[in-house]
C-alpha positions in Angstrom: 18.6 -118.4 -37.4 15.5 -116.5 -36.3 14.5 -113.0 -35.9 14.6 -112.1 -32.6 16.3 -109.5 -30.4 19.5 -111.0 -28.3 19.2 -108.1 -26.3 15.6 -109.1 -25.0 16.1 -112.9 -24.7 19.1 -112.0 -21.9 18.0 -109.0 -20.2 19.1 -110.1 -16.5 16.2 -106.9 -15.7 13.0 -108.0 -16.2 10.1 -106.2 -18.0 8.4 -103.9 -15.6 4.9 -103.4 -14.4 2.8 -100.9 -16.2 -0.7 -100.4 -17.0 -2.5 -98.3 -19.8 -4.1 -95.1 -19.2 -7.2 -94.8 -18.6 -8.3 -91.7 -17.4 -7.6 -88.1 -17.7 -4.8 -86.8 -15.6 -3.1 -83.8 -14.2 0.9 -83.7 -14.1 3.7 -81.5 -13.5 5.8 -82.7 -16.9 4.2 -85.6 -19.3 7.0 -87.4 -21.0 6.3 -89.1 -24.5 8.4 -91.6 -25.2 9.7 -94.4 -23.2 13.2 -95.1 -24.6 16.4 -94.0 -22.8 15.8 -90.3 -23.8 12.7 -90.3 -21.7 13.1 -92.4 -18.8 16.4 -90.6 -17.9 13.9 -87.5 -18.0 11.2 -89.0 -15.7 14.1 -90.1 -13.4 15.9 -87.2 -12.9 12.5 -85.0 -12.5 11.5 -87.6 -10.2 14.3 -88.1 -7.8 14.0 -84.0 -7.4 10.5 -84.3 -6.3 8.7 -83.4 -9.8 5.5 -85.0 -10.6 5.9 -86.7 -13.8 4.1 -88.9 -16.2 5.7 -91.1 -19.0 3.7 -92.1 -21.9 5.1 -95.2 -24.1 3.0 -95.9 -27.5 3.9 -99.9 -27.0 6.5 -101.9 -24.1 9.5 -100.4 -22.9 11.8 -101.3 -24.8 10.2 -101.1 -28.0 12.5 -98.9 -29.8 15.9 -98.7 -30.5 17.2 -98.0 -27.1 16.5 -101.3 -26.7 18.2 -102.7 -29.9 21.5 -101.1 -30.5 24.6 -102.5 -30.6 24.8 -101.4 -26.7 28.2 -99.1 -26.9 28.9 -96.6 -24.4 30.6 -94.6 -26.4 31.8 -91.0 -25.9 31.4 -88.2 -27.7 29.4 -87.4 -31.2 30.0 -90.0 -34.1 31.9 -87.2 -35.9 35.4 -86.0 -34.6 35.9 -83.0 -32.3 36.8 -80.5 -34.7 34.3 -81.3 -37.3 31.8 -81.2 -34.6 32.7 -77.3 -34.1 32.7 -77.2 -37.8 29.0 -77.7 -37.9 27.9 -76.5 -34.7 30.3 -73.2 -34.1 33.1 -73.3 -31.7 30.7 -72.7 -28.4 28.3 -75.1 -29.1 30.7 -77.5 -31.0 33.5 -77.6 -27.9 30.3 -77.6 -25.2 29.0 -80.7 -27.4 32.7 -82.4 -27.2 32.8 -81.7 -23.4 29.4 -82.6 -22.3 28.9 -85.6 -24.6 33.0 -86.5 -23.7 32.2 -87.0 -20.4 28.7 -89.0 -20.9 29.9 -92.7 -20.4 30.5 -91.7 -17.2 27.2 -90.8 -16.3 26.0 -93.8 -17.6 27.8 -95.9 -15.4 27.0 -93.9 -12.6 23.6 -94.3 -12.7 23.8 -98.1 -13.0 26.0 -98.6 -10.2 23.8 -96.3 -8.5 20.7 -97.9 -9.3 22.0 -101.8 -9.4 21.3 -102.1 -12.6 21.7 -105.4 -14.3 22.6 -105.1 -17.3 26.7 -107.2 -18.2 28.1 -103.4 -18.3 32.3 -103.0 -18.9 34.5 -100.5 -18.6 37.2 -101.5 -20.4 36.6 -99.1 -23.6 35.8 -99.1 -27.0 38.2 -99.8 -30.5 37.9 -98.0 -33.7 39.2 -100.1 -35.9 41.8 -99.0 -39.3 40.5 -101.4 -42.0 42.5 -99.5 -44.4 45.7 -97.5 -44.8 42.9 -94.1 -45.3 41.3 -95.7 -42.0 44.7 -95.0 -40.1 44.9 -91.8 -41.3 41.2 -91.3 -39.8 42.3 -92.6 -36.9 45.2 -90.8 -36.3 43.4 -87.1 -36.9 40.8 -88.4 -34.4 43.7 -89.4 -31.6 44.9 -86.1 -32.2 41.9 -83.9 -32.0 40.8 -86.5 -28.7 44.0 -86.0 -26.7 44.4 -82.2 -27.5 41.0 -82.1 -25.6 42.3 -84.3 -22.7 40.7 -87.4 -23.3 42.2 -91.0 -23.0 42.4 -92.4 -25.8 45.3 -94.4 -27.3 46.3 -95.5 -30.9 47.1 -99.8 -30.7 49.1 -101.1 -33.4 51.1 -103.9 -34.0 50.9 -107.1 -32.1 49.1 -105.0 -29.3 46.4 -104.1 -31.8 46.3 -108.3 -32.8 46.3 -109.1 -29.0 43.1 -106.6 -28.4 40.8 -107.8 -31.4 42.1 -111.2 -32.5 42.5 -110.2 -35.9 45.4 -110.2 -38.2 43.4 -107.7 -40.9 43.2 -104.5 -38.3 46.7 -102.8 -38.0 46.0 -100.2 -35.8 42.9 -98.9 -33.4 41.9 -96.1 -31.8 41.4 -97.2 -27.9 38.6 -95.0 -25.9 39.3 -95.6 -22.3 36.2 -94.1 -21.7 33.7 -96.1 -23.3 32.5 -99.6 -22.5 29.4 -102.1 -23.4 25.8 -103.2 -22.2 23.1 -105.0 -22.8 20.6 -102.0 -24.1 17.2 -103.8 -23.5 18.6 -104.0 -19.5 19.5 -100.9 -19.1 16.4 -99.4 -20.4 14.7 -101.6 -18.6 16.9 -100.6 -15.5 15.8 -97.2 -15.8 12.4 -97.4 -16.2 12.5 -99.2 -12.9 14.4 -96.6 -11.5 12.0 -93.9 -12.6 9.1 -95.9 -11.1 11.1 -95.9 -8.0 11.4 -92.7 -7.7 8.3 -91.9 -8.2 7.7 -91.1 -11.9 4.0 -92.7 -13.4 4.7 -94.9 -16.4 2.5 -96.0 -19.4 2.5 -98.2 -21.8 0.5 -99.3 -24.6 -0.5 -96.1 -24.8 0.3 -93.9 -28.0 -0.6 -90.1 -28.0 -2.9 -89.3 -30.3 -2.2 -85.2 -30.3 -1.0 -82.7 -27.8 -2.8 -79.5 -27.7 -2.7 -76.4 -26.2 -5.3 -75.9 -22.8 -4.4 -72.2 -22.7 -1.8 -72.1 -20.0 -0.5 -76.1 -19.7 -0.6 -78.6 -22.5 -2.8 -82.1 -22.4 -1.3 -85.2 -24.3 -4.4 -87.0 -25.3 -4.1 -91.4 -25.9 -6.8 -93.7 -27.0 -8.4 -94.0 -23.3 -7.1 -91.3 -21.4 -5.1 -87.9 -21.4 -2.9 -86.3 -19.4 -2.4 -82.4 -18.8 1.0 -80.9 -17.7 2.9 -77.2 -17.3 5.6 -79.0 -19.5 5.7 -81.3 -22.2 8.7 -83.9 -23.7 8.8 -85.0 -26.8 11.5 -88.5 -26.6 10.0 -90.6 -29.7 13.1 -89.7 -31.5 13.5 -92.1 -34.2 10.2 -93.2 -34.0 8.4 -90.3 -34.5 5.7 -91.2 -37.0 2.5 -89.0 -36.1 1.6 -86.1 -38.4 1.5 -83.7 -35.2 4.4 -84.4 -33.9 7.2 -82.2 -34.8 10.1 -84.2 -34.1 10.3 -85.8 -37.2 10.3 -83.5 -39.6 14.0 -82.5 -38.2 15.9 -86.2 -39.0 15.4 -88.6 -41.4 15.0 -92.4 -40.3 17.7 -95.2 -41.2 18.5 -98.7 -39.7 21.5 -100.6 -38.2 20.9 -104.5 -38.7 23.0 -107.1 -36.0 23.5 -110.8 -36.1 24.2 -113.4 -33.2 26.4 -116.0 -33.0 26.1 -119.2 -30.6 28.7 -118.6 -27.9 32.3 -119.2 -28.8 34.2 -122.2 -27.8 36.4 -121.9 -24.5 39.6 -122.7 -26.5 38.9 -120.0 -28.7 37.0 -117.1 -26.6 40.1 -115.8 -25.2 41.6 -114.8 -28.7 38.7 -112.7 -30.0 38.3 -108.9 -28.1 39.4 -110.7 -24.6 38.7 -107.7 -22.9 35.6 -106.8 -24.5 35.7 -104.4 -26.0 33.1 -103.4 -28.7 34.4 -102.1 -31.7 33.7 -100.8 -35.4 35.9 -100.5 -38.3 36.4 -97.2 -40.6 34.6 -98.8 -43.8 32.1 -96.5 -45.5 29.2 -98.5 -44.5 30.9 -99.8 -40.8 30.2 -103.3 -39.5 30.3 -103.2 -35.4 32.2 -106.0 -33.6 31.6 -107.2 -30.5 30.4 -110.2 -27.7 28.3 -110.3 -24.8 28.9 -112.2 -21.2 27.8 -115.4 -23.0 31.0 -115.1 -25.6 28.4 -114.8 -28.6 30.1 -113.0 -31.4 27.7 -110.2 -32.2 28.0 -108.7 -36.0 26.5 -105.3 -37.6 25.8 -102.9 -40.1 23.8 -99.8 -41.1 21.1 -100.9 -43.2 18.0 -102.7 -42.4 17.8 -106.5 -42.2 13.8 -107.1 -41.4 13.4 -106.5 -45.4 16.2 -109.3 -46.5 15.9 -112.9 -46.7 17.7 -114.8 -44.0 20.3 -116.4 -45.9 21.3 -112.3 -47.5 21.7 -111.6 -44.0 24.0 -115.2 -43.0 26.1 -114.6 -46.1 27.3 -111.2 -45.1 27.9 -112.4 -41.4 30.0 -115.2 -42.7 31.7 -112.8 -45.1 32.9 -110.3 -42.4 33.3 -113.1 -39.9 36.2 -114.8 -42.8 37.5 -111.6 -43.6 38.2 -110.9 -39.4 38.3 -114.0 -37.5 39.0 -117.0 -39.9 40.2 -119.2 -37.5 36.4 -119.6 -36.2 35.6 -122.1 -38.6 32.5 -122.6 -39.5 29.7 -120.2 -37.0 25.8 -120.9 -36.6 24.2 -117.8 -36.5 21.2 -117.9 -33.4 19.2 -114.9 -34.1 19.2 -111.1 -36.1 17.3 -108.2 -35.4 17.1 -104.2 -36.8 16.8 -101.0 -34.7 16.1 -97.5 -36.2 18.4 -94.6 -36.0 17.5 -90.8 -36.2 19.9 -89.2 -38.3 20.9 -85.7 -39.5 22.5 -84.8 -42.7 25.6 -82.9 -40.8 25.5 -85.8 -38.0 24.4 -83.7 -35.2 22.0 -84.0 -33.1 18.9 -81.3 -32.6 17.7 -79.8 -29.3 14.6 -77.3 -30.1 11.8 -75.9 -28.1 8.7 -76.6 -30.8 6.6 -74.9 -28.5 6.5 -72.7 -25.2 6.9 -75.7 -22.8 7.3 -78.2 -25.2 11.0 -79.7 -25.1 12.4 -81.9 -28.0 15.4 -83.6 -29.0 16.4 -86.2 -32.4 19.5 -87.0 -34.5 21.3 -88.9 -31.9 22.7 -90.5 -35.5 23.6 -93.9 -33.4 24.5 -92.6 -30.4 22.1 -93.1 -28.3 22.7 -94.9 -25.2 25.1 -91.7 -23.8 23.4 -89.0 -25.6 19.7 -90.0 -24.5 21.1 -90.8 -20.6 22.7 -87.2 -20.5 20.2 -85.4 -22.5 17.5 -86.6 -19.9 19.6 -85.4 -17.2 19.5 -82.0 -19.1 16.0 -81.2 -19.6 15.1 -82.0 -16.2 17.6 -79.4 -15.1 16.2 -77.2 -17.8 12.8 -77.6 -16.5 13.8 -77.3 -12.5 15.9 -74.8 -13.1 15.1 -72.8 -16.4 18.8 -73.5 -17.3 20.8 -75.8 -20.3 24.4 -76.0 -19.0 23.6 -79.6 -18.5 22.3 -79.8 -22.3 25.0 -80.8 -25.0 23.7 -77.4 -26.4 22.0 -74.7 -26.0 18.2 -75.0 -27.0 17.6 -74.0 -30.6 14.8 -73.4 -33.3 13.7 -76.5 -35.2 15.7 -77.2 -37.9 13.5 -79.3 -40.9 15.6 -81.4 -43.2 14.5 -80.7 -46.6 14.2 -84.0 -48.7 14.4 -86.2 -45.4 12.8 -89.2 -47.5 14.8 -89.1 -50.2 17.8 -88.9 -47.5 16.6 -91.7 -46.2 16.5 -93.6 -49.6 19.7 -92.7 -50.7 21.0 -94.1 -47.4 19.4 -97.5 -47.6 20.2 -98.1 -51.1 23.8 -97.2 -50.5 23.8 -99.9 -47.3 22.6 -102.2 -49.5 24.8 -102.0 -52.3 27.8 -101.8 -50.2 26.3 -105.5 -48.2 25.9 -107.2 -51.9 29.2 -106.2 -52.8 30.1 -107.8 -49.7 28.6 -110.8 -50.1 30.1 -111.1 -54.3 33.3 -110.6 -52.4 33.9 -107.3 -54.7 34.4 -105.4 -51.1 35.2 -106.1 -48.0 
C-alpha cells in the first residue's frame, strides 16, 4: 500500500492549463481559493459576463475538494430540526431547503458541462450499526419526509440486498444523493470556469489583501491583483495570519483506504447500486466503490501521521466486521483530506470586510455545500442579494479554543481507531 490519492490517479478530467501570475492586474471579483467553493464562484460570475480572477496557492486540486470521500449528499451533516436548533427557525429551515435541494445542482452542472467524473444518482445509505443508530435513523426519516424529501428507511433483507452486509439492519436511503470522483469534478469545474471566461492561477499563494481605498488588491509572490470584490474560498486550508477565515473553524481530518477492485463473482453482492454510505458510530467509517469495483474505506482522523500497517489493520478490521465473505483484501493506496469544522456543525457565511465575501465549516460537506454556495455569492455580488445563499450573510463568528477543539478531536479519532484495531470496538 502507498500513499497516494485514488481520486487523482483516475480522474477521467485531466489537470488543466494554468500559469502563475506574474504581473499586477485589475479585475472585477479576485477569488482565493481554487477548490469547489471557488471555482463554482468564478463560473457562475463568469458565465454572467463578470470579469473574474481565481487565485490557487498550489494545483487545483490540492485540497480537500479533491480528496473526500466524493458524496453528494444533501443537506447539513446534522438533522433538520437540530439544524434550526442552532441556526433559528428562518435560517435553520432556509439551510434545510437550500442545502436539500444541492445534489441537484450538482448534477446539473455536470451534465451541463460534460463533466467526467463516474457520477450516480442512485442515492446515499446511512447505515444503523446499532439498536441507538436505528433510533437516529428513524428521527432523521421523520424530520426528512415531514420536509418532503425522499428518503426511505431499508430494513430487513432489502437493507442486506442494498449493502451486502448481514451486520446493518436498517438504513436510511437519500434518493437524492449520489457519488463522484471529487478530483474530476473539481477538475471539471475549473475547466468550466476557464471556459467561460474566468482567469485562473496556480502556484500562486496570496501573500495579504489590503485595502486600495475603494477596491481591494490580493498581492502573491510575483504579481497582484486588484478587484471591487474579494472571495475568500481557502476554507479548510486557511493558514495565513491575515486571513480571517480561519479563526472561525477549527481543522480536522477524514483518512480513506483503497482496495484492488473486487472480483466479478463477488462485486455484485457489495452496494450493487452504488451507493456510498456511512454508519452511525461515534467516530463513522464511510463505505463505498468507485466504477473500477475498488472497495473504498474511511474515517475521521488523519492517516498521513500513522504507520501503514495502523492504517491496514483498521481497514481489515472494518472490512471483517462488514463484508467477511471478501476474504483476504490488498489494500492499493490511502490518503487524508482536511475538513473545516464548527463546534455546533454549521457552516459560517460572514462579510469580514466591505466587499470581502467568506464562507468555512462545511464540517464534511463539501462537494454540495461549496457547488451551491458558489452559485450564491455570485448572485450576491450581481445582484446585492443572498436568497441563493444557505443563509443569510452574518458577522464572523471566532471559535474560542479552536486548537484545543481540534486536539480533542484527533485524539478522540484515534482512540476510537486503536480500539478498533484491539477489537474492544467495532
Amino acid at each position: 500500500m502507498e500513499i497516494r490519492c485514488l481520486w487523482e490517479a483516475t480522474s477521467l478530467e485531466s489537470p488543466i492549463v494554468s500559469s502563475t501570475l506574474d504581473s499586477q492586474q485589475d479585475t472585477d471579483v479576485c477569488i482565493i481559493g481554487g477548490g469547489i467553493t471557488g471555482l463554482s464562484t468564478a463560473l457562475h460570475l463568469a458565465e454572467q459576463g463578470v470579469a473574474v480572477s481565481l487565485l490557487e496557492a498550489k494545483e487545483i486540486p490540492s485540497g480537500g475538494s479533491g480528496r473526500s470521500v466524493g458524496l453528494v449528499n444533501a443537506g447539513l451533516w446534522i438533522p433538520p430540526e437540530d439544524n434550526v436548533d442552532a441556526l433559528g427557525k428562518e435560517n435553520g429551515e432556509r439551510a434545510n431547503s437550500v442545502l436539500g435541494s444541492a445534489p441537484g445542482e450538482v448534477f446539473n452542472i455536470i451534465e451541463k458541462h460534460n463533466i467526467a467524473c463516474d457520477a450516480t444518482r442512485t442515492g446515499t445509505l446511512h447505515l444503523a450499526h446499532n439498536a441507538k443508530g436505528a433510533k437516529e435513523l428513524a428521527r432523521r426519516r421523520d424530520q426528512l419526509q415531514s420536509r418532503d424529501a425522499p428518503v426511505e428507511l431499508i430494513e430487513g433483507n432489502d437493507c442486506q440486498r442494498l449493502t451486502g452486509t448481514e451486520h446493518i439492519k436498517g438504513a436510511l436511503l437519500d434518493r437524492r444523493a449520489g457519488t463522484l470522483n471529487p478530483t474530476a469534478y473539481t477538475r471539471g469545474l475549473a475547466r468550466a470556469a476557464q471556459s467561460a471566461g474566468a482567469n485562473i492561477y496556480t502556484q500562486s499563494p496570496v501573500l495579504r489583501v489590503e485595502s486600495t481605498g475603494d477596491a481591494w488588491r490580493a498581492t502573491t509572490p510575483k504579481g497582484s491583483i486588484t478587484a471591487q470584490r474579494i472571495v475568500l474560498a481557502t476554507n479548510a486550508y486557511t493558514e495565513e495570519a491575515w486571513n480571517q477565515v480561519r479563526n472561525n473553524f477549527f481543522p480536522g481530518y477524514f483518512f480513506q483506504v483503497a482496495s484492488g477492485p473486487l472480483t466479478e463473482d463477488i462485486l455484485p453482492d457489495i452496494l450493487p447500486e452504488r451507493q456510498g454510505a456511512w454508519d452511525t458510530r461515534t467516530v463513522l467509517s464511510s463505505i463505498r466503490r468507485d466504477s473500477a469495483g475498488r472497495l473504498i474505506l474511511g474515517s475521521l482522523g488523519c492517516g498521513d501521521d500513522k504507520p501503514l500497517s495502523y492504517i491496514q489493520c483498521w481497514a481489515n478490521r472494518v472490512k471483517d466486521h462488514y463484508f467477511p465473505q471478501l476474504g483476504k483484501l490488498e489494500w492499493e493506496c490511502t490518503w487524508t483530506g482536511r475538513i473545516a469544522f464548527t463546534p455546533d456543525h454549521t457552516l459560517r457565511l460572514f462579510e469580514p470586510a466591505p466587499g470581502i465575501l467568506a464562507v468555512t465549516g462545511y464540517n464534511g460537506r463539501g462537494i454540495t455545500t461549496g457547488t451551491v454556495v458558489g452559485k450564491g455569492f455570485a448572485h450576491y455580488i450581481i445582484n446585492n442579494d443572498d436568497q441563493l445563499l444557505p443563509l443569510e450573510m452574518q458577522s464572523s463568528r471566532p471559535i474560542r479554543g479552536r486548537w484545543l477543539w481540534q486536539a480533542a478531536y484527533e485524539t478522540g479519532f484515534s482512540l476510537y481507531h486503536t480500539g478498533q484495531c484491539l477489537k474492544i470496538l467495532i
